[in-house]
C-alpha positions, 0 to 999 in steps of 0.5 A: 583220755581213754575211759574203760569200763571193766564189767562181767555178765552178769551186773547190767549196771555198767551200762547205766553208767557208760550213759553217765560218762557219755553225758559228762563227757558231752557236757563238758565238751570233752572226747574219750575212748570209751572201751566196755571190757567184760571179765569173764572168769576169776582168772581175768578178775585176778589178772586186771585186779577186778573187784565186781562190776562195773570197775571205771579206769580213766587213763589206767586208773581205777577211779574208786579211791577204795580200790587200793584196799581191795584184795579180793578179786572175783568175776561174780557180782555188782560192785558197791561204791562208797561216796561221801559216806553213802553207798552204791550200786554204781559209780555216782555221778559225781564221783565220775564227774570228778575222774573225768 
């Protein structure tokens, strides 16, 4: 499994969250490439389909089911994710649980 976790520089979130994923993947005795991908500009945001940091993509795949209606990408800013009708400032363990 190869985990990428996209993030520019400004939103510090995604390191909270690289330690939610490590913790699961310890938890579950699981084994994935962990790579932190920083999105520097909106040029690479548009390119990798960026939509505010941090952006989980287990196997290629952005984990938020969100992301398909996603049109605007942008480097600035933290990503909010709705999940089970409450929103975010990261990913929730749960939802990650459930990529992993």
């Amino acid at each position: 499994m190869k985990i990428a976790i996209l993030h520019n520089k400004t939103c510090n979130i995604w390191r909270t969250t690289k330690g939610i994923i490590e913790g699961i993947l310890k938890e579950k005795d699981l084994s994935a490439e962990i790579e932190a991908i920083v999105v520097a500009n909106d040029a690479k945001a548009k390119e990798r389909h960026f939509a505010g940091s941090p952006q989980i993509l287990v196997d290629g795949q952005d984990i938020d089911p969100m992301a398909g209606k996603v049109t605007n990408y942008h480097e600035s800013g933290c990503r909010f994710y709705v999940w089970k009708d409450k929103l975010h400032e990261g990913p929730p363990r749960e939802m990650l649980e459930e990529a992993i």
